[in-house]
C-alpha positions as CSV (number, residue, x, y, z in Angstrom):
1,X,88.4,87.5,103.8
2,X,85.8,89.4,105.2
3,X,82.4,87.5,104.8
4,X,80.6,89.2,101.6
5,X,77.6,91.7,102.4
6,X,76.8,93.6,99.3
7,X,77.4,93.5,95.6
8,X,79.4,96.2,95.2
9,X,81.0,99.0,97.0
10,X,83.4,101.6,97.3
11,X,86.4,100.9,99.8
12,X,89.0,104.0,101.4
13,X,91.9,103.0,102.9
14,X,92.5,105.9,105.7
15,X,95.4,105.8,107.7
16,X,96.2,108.9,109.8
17,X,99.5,110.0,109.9
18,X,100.9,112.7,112.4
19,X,100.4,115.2,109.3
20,X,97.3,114.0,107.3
21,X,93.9,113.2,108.8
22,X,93.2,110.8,106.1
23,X,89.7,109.5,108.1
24,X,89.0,113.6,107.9
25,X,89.9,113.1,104.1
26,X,87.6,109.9,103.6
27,X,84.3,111.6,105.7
28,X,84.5,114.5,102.8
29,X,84.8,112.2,100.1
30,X,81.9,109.7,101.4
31,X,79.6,112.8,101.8
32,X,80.5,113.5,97.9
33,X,79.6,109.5,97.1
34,X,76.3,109.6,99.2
35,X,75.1,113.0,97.5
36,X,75.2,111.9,93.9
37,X,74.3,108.0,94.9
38,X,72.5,108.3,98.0
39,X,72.1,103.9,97.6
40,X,75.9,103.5,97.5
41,X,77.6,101.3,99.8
42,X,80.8,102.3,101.7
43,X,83.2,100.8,103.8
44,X,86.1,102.2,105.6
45,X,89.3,100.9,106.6
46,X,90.9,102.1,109.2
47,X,90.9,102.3,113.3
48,X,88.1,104.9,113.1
49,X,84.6,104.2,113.3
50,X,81.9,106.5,111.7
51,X,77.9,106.5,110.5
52,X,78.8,107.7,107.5
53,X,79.8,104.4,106.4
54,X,77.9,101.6,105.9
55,X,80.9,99.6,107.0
56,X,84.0,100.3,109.2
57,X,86.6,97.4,108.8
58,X,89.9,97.7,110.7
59,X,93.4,96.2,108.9
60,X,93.0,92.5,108.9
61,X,96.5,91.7,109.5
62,X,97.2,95.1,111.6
63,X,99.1,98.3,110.6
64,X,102.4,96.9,108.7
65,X,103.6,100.9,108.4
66,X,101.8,103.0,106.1
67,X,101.8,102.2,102.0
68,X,102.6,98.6,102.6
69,X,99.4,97.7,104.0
70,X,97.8,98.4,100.4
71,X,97.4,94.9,99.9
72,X,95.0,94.2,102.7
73,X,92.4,96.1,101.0
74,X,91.5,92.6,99.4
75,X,91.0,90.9,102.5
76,X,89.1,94.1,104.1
77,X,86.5,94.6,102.0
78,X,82.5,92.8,102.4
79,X,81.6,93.7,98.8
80,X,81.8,90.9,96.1
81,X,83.0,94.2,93.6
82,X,84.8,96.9,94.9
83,X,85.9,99.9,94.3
84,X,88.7,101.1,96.1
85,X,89.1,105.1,96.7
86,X,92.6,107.1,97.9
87,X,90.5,109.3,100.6
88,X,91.6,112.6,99.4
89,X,89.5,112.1,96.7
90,X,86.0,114.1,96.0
91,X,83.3,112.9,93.2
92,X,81.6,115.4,90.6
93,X,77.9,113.3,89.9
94,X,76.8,109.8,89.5
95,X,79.7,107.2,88.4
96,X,77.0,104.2,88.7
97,X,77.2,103.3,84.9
98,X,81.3,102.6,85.7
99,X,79.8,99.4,86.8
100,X,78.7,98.1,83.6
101,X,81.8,98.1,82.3
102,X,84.1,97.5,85.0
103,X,82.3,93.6,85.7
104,X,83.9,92.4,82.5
105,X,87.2,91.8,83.9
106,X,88.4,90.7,87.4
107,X,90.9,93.9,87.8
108,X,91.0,97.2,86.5
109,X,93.3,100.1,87.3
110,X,93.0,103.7,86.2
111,X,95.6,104.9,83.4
112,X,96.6,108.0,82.3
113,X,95.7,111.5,84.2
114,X,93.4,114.4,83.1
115,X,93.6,117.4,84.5
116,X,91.1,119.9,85.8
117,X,89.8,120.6,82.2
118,X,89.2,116.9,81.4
119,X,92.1,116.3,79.1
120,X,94.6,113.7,79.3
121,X,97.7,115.3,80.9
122,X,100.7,114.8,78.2
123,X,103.1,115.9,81.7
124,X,105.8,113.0,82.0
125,X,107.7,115.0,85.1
126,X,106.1,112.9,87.6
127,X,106.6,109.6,85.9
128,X,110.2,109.9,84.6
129,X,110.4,106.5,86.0
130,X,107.8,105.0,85.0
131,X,108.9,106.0,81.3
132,X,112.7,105.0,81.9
133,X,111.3,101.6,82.9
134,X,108.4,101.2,80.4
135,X,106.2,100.3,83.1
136,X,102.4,101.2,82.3
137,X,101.0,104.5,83.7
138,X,98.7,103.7,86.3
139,X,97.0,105.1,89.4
140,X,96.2,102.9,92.3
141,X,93.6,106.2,93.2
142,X,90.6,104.0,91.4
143,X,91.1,100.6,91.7
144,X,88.3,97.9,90.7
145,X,88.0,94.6,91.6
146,X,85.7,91.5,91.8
147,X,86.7,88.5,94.3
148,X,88.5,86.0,91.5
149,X,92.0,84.1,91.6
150,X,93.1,86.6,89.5
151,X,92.7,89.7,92.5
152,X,93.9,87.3,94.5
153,X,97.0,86.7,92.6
154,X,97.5,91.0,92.1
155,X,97.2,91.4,95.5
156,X,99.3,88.5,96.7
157,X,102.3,90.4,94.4
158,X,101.7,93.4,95.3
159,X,102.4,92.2,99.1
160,X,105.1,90.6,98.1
161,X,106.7,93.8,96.2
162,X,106.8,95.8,99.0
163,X,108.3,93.4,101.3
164,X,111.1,93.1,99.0
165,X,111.4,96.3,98.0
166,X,115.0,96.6,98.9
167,X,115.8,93.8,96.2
168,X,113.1,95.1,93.7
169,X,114.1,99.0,93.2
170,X,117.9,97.8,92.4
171,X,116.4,96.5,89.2
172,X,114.4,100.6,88.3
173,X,115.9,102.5,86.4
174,X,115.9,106.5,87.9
175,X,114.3,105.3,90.9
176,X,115.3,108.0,93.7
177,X,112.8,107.5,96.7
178,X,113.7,105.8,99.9
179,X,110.3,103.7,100.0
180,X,108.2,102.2,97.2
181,X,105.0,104.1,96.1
182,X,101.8,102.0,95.4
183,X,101.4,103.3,92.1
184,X,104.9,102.1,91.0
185,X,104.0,98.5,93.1
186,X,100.9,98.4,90.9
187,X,102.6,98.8,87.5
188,X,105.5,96.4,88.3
189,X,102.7,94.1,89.2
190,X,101.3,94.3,86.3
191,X,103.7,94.4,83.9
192,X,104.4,91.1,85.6
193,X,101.2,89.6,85.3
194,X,100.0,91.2,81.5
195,X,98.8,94.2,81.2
196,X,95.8,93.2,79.0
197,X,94.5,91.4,82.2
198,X,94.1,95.0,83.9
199,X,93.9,97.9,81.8
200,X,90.7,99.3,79.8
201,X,91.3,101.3,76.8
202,X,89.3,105.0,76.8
203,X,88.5,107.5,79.7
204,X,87.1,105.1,82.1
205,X,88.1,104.6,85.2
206,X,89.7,108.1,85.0
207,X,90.2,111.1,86.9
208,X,91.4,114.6,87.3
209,X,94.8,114.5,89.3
210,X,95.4,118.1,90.8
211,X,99.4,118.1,90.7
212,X,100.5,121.4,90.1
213,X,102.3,120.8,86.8
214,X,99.5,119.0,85.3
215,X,97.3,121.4,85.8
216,X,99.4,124.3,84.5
217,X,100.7,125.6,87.8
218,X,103.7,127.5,88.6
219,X,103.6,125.5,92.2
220,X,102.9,122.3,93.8
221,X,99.3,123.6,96.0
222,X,97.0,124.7,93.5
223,X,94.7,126.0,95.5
224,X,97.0,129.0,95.6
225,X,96.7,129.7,92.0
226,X,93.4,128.7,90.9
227,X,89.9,129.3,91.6
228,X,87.3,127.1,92.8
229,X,83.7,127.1,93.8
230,X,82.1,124.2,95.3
231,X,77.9,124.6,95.6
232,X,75.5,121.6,95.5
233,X,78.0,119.1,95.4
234,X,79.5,120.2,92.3
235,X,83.1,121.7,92.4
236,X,84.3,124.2,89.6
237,X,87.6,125.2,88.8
238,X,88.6,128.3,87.3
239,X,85.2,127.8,85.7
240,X,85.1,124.7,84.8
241,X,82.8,122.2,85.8
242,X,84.2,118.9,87.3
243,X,82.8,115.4,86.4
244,X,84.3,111.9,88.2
245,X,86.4,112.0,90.8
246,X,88.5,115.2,91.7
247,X,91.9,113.7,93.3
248,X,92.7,117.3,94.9
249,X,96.2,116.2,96.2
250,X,96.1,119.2,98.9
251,X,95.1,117.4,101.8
252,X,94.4,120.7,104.0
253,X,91.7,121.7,101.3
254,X,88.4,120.3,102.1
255,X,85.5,121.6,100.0
């Protein structure tokens, strides 16, 4: 593991692909962190190097092809808490009290979905699986952890999942994709390892997920159908003011 050099952090995994610059992705969303909490520290995975961040770490055990490398994270990171962040990602004020809470427990993964109005999304399309399988809804986009046995453990499973992935998905019910997702990885993991061990009830960690059927949409890209504004680091939507992290999905839209 990479030696330990702050308290706590924020880590983004960003891996470009020949579609997606994800380090593009991860320079917007690190100008978002450093405008609301100029004193945060920030690290970066990836092969790119940049000022921004306070820390540019490259995989410790090399590129193992694309979502599977998740699990490095743990390894990668100098903070003793961390925060980890899925780059296309974009934060609406000051999320330092999540903190507090968070350092009660070793692991904490967000569950449940708002969307841009701040509600919890009741919209099941995207998670028919998750449902057929009773797995627990959770999103790997905010992902907390503190250096314990029990990260250790979660991380070591979640390698371990996607390296046996062919074996695993024969047991899912309605799985249809060729390769795992990390969301589903994390849930199986931690149905596995009790749930209690990793989720908070209430809003927090929580964010607004801009899938186009969660947000009302007719279509997938809703910065087609709905209006934004984005002025002194604040983004608004049809309106409405965000708070939290803004997971904008679009990876072409940059604020």
């Amino acid at each position: 593991m990479q030696e330990i050099k702050a308290e706590r952090g924020y880590l983004i995994l960003a891996q470009n692909t020949k579609e997606v610059d994800y380090v593009a992705c991860a320079r917007t969303l690190a100008k978002s962190i450093r405008w609301f909490m100029p004193s945060a520290k920030i690290c970066l995975v990836s092969d790119s190097v940049d000022p921004i961040f306070d820390h540019c770490v490259k995989l410790p055990y090399g590129d193992q092809g694309g979502l599977c490398n998740d699990w490095q994270i743990l390894h990668a990171s100098p903070f003793r808490q961390t925060i980890k962040l899925e780059a296309d990602m974009i934060v609406n004020g000051s999320i330092d009290h999540w903190w507090t809470m968070l350092e009660h427990k070793d692991v904490v993964v967000a569950h449940g979905t708002q969307n841009f109005y701040g509600n919890l999304s009741p919209v099941r399309s995207y998670r028919k699986h998750f449902d057929l399988n009773n797995l627990p809804d959770v999103y790997n986009a905010v992902t907390y952890w503190r250096r314990s046995q029990l990260a250790t453990g979660f991380f070591n499973l979640v390698r371990e999942l996607f390296n046996g992935w062919n074996e695993v998905s024969l047991s899912l019910k309605g799985w249809n994709q060729k390769i795992p997702d990390t969301d589903t990885v994390y849930a199986l993991a931690i149905e596995l390892l009790g749930r209690e061990n990793f989720l908070i009830p209430g809003s927090y960690p929580q964010f607004s997920h801009m899938k186009g059927k969660i947000n009302y949409c007719h279509g997938e890209d809703w910065t087609k159908e709905l209006v934004w504004e984005y002025h002194s680091g604040t983004l608004r939507i049809n309106t409405v003011a965000q708070s939290g992290f803004v997971h904008y999905h679009i990876k072409a839209w940059q604020p």
